[in-house]
N, C-alpha and C positions, 0 to 999 in steps of 0.2 A: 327148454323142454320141460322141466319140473314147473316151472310160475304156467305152462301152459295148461297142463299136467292135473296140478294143483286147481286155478280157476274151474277145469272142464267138471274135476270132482264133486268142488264145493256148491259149483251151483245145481249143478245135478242131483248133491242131496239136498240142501236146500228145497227145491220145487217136489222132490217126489216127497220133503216130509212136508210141505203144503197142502198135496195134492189128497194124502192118506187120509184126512179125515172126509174128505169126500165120498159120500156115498155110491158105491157102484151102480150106473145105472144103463141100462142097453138100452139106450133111446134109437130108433131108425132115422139115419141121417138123409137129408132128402136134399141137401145142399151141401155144395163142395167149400162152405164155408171152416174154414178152423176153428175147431173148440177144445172144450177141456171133457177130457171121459177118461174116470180112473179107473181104468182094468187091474188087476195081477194076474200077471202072466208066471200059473204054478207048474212049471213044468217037473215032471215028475222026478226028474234027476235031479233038481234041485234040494229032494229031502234025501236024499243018499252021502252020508259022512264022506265018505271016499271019491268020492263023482267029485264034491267040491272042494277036497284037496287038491286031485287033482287039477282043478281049474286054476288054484291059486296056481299050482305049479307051472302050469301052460303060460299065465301071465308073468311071473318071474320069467320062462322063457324067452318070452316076449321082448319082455324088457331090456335081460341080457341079452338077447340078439342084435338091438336096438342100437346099443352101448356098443358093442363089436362090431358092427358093421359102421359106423359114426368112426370109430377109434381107425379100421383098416384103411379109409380113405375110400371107399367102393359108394356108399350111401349117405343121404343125411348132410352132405356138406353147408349145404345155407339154412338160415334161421328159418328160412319158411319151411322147410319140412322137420326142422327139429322141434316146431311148436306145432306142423299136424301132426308129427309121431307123437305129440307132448300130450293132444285134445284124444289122440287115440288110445293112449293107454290109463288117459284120468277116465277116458270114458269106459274104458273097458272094466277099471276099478271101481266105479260107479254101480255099474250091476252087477258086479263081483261083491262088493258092498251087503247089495238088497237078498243077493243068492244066499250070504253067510248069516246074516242077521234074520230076515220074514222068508227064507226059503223061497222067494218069489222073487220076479221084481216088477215094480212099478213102472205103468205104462199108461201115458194120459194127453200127450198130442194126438187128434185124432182130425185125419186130413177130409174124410168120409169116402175116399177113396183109396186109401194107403192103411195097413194092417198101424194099430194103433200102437205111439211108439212112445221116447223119452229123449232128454237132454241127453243125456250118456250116447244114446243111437245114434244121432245129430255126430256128439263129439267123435266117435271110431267112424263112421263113413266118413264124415266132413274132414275129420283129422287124417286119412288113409289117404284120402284124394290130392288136401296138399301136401304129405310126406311122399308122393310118388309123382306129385305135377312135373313134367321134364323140364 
């Protein structure tokens, strides 16, 4: 779960600090092909000190809950969902990351159909699916 955890992080910041010198640009996608388009996504609770305490807090939840339900025998029993719970919460720390440092976070897969996303996004849905696969 940590080495999963860890990989979802590092490459996650990695690509969005690639991505940052990229110039914002709102091109009209006229093809469902994938590209790169660097947005920040400034949502306004992001500049609120306390909004993003709390958020760390939520993710410590997270985590301890993780760890507790793994330890009860109830969740989490096989390596496959201890490494999606592992890709969901590097991912969740990924833009927990971009929230505390540029009050934004970086968003630059853009499907031209799908609201424009990141590695981090990828890692918490992809990581949820297989920490709950039956």
């Amino acid at each position: 779960m940590v080495a999963a955890a860890g990989a979802i992080l590092l490459l996650d910041q990695w690509t969005k600090r690639a991505v940052r010198p990229i110039a914002s640009v709102d091109l009209p996608s006229t093809t469902y092909i994938p590209r790169i388009r660097h947005l920040e996504n400034a949502n306004r609770i992001y500049r609120n000190p306390s909004a993003r305490v709390a958020m760390v807090f939520v993710w410590l939840g997270a985590v301890a809950s993780g760890i507790a339900l793994r330890e009860s025998g109830m969740w989490f029993q096989h390596n496959t969902s201890l490494t999606g719970l592992g890709f969901a919460l590097g991912g969740a720390a990924g833009n927990l990351i971009d929230i505390w440092r540029h009050q934004s976070v970086t968003d630059f897969i853009d499907l031209g159909w799908w609201p424009v996303f990141n590695l981090a996004d990828v890692g918490i849905v992809g990581g949820l699916l297989l920490a709950f696969w039956p």
